[in-house]
Backbone as a chain_set.jsonl record, in Angstrom:
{"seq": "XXXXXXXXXXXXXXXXXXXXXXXXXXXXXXXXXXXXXXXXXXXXXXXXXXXXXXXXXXXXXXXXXXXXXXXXXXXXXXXXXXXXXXXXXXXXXXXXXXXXXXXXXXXXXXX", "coords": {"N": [[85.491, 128.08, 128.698], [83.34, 125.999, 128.529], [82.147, 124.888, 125.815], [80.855, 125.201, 122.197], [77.357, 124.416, 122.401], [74.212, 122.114, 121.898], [70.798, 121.863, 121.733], [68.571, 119.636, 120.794], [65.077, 118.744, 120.729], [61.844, 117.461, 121.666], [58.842, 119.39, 123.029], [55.783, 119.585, 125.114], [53.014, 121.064, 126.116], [50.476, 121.259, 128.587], [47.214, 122.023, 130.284], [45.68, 121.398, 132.598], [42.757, 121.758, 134.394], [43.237, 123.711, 136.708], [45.825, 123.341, 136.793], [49.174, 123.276, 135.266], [51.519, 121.78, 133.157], [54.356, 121.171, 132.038], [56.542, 119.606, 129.432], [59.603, 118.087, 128.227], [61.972, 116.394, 125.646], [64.88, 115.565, 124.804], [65.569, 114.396, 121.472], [66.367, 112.781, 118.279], [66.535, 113.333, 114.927], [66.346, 113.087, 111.365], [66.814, 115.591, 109.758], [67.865, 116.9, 111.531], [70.931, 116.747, 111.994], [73.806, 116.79, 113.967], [76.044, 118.816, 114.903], [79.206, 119.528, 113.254], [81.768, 120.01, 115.56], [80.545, 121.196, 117.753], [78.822, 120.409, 120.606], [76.303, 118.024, 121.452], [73.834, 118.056, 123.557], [72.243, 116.308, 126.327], [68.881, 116.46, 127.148], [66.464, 115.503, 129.352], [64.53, 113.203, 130.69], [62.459, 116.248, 131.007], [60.319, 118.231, 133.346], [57.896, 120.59, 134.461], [55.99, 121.563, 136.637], [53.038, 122.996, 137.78], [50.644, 124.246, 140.251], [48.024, 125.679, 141.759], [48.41, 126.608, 145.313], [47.742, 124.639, 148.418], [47.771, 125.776, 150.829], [47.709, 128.584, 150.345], [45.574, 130.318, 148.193], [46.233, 132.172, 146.248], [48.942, 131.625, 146.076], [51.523, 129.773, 143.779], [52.008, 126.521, 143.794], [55.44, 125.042, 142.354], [56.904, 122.587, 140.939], [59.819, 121.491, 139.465], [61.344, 119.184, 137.567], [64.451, 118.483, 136.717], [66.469, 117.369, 133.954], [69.135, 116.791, 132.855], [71.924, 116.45, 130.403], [75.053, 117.849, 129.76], [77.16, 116.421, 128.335], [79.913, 117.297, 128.341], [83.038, 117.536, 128.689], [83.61, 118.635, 131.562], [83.27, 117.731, 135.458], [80.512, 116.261, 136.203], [79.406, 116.86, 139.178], [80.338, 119.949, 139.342], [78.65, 120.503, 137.14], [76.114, 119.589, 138.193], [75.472, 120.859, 140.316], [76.103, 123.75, 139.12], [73.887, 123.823, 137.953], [71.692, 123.066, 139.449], [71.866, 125.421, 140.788], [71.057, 127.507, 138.335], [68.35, 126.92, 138.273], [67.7, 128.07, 140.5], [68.066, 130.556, 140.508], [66.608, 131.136, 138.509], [63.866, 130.453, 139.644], [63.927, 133.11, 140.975], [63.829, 135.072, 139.697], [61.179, 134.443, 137.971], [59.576, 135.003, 139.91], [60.235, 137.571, 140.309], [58.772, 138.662, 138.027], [56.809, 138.133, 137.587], [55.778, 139.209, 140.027], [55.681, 141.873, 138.959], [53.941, 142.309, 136.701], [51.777, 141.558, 137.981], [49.073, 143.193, 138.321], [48.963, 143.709, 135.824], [48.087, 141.132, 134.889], [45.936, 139.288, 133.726], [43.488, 136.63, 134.096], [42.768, 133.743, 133.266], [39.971, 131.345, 132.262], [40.182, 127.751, 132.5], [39.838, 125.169, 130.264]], "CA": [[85.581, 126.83, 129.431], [82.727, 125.807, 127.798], [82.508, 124.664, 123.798], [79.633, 125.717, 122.145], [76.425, 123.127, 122.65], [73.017, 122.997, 121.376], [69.865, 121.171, 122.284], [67.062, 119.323, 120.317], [64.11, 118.564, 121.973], [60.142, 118.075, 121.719], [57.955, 120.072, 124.042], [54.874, 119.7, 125.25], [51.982, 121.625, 127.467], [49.581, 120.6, 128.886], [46.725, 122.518, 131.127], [44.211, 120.393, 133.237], [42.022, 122.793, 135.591], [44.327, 124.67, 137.146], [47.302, 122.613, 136.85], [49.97, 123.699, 134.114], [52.701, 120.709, 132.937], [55.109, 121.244, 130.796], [57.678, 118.28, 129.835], [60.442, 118.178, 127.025], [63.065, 115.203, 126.561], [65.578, 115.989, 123.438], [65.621, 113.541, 120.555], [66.949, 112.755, 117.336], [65.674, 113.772, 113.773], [67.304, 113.236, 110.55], [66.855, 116.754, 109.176], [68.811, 117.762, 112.422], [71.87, 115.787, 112.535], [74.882, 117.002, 115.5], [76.782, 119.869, 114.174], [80.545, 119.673, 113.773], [82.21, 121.347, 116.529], [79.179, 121.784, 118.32], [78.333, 119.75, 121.55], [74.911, 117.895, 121.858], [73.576, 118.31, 125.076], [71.367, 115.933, 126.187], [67.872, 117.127, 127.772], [65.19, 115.167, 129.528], [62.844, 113.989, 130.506], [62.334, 117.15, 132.078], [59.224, 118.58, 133.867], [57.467, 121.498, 135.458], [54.27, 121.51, 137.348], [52.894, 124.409, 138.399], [49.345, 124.154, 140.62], [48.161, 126.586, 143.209], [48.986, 126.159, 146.661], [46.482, 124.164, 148.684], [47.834, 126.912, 151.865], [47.399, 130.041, 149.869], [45.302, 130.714, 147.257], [47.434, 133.585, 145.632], [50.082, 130.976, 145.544], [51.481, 128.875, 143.081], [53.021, 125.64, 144.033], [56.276, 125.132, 141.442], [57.865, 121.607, 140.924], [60.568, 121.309, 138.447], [62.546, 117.927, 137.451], [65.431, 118.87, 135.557], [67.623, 115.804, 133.659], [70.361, 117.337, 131.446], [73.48, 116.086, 130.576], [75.683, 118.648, 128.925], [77.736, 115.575, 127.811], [81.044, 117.812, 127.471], [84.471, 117.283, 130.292], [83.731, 119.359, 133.209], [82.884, 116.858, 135.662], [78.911, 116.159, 136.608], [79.325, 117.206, 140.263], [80.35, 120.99, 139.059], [77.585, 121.05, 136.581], [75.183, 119.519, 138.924], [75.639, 122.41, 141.239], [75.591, 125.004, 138.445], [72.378, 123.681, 136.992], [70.529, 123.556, 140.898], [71.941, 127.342, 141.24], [70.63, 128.303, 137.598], [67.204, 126.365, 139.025], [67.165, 128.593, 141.841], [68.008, 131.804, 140.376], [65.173, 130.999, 137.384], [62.535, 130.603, 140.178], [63.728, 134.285, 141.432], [63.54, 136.162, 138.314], [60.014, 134.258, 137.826], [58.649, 135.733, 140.977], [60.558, 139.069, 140.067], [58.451, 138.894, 137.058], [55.098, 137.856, 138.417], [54.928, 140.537, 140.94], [56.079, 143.41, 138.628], [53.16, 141.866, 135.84], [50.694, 141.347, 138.959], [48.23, 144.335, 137.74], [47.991, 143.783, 134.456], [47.542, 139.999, 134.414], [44.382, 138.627, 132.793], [43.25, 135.235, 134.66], [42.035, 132.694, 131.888], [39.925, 130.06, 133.014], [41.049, 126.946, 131.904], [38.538, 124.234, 130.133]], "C": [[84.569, 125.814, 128.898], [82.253, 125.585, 126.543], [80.906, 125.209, 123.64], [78.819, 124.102, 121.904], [75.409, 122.777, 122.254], [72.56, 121.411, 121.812], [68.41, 120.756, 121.108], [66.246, 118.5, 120.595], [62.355, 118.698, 121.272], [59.908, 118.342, 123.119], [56.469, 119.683, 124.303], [54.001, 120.53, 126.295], [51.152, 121.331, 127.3], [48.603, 121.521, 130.107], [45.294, 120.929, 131.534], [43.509, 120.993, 134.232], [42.895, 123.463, 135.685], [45.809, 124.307, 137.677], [47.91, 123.024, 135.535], [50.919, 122.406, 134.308], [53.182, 121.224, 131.751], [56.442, 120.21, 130.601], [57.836, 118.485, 128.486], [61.242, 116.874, 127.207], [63.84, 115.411, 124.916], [65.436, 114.032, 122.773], [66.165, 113.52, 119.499], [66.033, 112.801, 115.819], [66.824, 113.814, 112.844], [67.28, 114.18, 109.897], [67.548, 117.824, 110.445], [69.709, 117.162, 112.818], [72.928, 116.596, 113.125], [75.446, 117.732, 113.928], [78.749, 118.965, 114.282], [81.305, 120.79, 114.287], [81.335, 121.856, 117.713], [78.993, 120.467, 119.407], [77.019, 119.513, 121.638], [74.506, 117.638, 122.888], [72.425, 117.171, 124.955], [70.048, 116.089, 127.568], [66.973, 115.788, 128.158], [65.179, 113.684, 130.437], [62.938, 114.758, 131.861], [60.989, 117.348, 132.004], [59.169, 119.42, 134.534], [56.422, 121.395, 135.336], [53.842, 122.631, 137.554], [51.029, 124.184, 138.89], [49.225, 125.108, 141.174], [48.169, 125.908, 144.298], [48.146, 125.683, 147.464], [46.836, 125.531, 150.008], [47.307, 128.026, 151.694], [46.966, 130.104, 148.188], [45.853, 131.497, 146.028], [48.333, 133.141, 145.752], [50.698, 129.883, 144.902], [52.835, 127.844, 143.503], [53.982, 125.087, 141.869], [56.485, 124.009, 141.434], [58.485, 121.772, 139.823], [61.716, 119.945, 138.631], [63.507, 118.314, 136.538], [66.342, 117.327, 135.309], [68.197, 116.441, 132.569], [71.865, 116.467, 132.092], [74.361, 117.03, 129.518], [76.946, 118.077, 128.191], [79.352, 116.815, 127.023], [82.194, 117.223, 129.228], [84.251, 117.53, 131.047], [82.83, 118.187, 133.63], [81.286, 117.359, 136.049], [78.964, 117.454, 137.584], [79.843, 118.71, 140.518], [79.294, 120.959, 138.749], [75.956, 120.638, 137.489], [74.946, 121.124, 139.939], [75.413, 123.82, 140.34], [73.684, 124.896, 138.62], [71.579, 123.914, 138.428], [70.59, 125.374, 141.015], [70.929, 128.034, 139.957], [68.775, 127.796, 138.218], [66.262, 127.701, 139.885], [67.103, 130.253, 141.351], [66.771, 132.331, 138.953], [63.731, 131.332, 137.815], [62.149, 132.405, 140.755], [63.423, 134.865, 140.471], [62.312, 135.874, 137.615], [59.302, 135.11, 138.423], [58.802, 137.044, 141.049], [59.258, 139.673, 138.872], [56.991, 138.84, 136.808], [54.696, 138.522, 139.026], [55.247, 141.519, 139.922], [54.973, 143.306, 137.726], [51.634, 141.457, 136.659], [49.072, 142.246, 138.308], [47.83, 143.861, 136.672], [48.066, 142.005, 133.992], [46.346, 139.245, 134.043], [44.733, 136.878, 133.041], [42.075, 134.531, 133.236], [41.837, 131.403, 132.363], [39.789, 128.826, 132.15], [39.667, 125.536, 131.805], [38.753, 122.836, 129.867]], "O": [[85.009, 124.668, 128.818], [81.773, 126.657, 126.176], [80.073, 125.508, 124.495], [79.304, 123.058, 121.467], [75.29, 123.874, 121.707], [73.188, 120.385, 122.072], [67.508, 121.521, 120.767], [66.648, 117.347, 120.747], [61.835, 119.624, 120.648], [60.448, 117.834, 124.101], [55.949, 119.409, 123.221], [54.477, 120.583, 127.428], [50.696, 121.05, 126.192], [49.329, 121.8, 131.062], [44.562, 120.091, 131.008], [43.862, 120.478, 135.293], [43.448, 123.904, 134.677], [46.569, 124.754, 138.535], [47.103, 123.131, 134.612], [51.112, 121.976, 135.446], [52.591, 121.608, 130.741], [57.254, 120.05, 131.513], [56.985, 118.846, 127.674], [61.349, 116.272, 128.275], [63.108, 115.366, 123.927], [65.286, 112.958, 123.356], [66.811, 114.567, 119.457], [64.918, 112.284, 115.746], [67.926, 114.293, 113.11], [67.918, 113.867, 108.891], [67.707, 119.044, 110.389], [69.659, 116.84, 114.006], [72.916, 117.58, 112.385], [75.382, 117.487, 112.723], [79.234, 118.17, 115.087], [81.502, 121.928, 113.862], [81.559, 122.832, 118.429], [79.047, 119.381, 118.83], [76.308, 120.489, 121.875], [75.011, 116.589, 123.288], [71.771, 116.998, 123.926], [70.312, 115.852, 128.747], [66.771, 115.001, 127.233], [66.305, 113.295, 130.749], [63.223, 114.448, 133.018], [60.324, 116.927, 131.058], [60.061, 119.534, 135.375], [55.784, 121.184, 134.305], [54.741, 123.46, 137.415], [50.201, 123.989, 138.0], [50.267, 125.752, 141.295], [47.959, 124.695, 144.32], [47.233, 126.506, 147.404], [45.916, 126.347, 150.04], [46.571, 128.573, 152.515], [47.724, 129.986, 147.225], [45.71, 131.11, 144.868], [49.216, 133.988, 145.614], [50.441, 128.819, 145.466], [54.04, 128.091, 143.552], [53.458, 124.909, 140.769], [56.15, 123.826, 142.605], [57.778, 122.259, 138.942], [62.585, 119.768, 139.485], [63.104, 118.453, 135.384], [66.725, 116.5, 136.135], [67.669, 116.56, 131.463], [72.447, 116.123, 133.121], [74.198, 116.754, 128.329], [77.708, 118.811, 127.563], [79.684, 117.039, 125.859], [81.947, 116.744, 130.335], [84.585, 116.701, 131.893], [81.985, 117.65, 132.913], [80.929, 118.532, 136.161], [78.735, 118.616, 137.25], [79.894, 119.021, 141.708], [78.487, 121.277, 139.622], [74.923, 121.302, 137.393], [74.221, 122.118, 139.921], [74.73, 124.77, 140.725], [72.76, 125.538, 139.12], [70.865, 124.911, 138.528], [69.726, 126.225, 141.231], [70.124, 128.912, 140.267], [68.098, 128.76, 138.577], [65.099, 128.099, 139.945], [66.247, 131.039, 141.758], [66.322, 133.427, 138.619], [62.824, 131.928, 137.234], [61.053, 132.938, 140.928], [62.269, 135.283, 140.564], [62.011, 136.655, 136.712], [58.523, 135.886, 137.87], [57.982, 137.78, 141.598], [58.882, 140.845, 138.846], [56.269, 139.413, 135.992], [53.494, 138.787, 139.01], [54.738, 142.511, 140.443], [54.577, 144.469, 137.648], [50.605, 141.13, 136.067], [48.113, 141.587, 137.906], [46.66, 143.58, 136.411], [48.095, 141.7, 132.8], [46.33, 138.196, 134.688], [45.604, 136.143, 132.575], [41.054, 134.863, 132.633], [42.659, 130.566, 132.735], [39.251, 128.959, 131.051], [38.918, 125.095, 132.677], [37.792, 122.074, 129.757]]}, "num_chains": 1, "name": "protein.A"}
């Protein structure tokens, strides 16, 4: 249902105390020009925050802005709805992945 798609994009991170940012926004480069056959998706400007929680110490507040356009037929208002669900099921398999890595995480304090 889907063609195949691909994404190019700068990244950046960023730490400031104990704040994490990370923000991408796709762009164009002439040593990467659009495939044929190939859908260019377009990314950005996206963002995730990540602070701890002013409530709970031992918890990390998440924000994420997502802006994609997968610029292919299916209308928005499907893919809007995917993309919140993949959102949501990203943040579970984070926190799946955070508690099972709890033990052996090594806190690095941030300068």
């Amino acid at each position: 249902m889907l063609g195949p798609q691909n994404f190019f994009g700068v990244r950046c991170a960023k730490r400031r105390g104990f704040m994490c940012f990370l923000a991408g926004m796709s762009t164009q480069h002439p040593t990467m020009p659009e495939q044929r056959g190939v859908v260019r998706a377009e990314n950005g400007p996206t963002c995730i925050v990540m602070r701890p929680s002013a409530d709970d110490p031992n918890k990390t507040k998440f924000t994420w802005l997502l802006s994609i356009d997968l610029t292919g037929w299916i209308p928005k208002t499907i893919i809007n709805k995917v993309l919140s669900q993949t959102q949501v099921d990203f943040a579970k398999h984070l926190r799946q992945r955070m508690a099972s890595n709890i033990d052996s995480m090594e806190i690095v304090p941030a300068y």
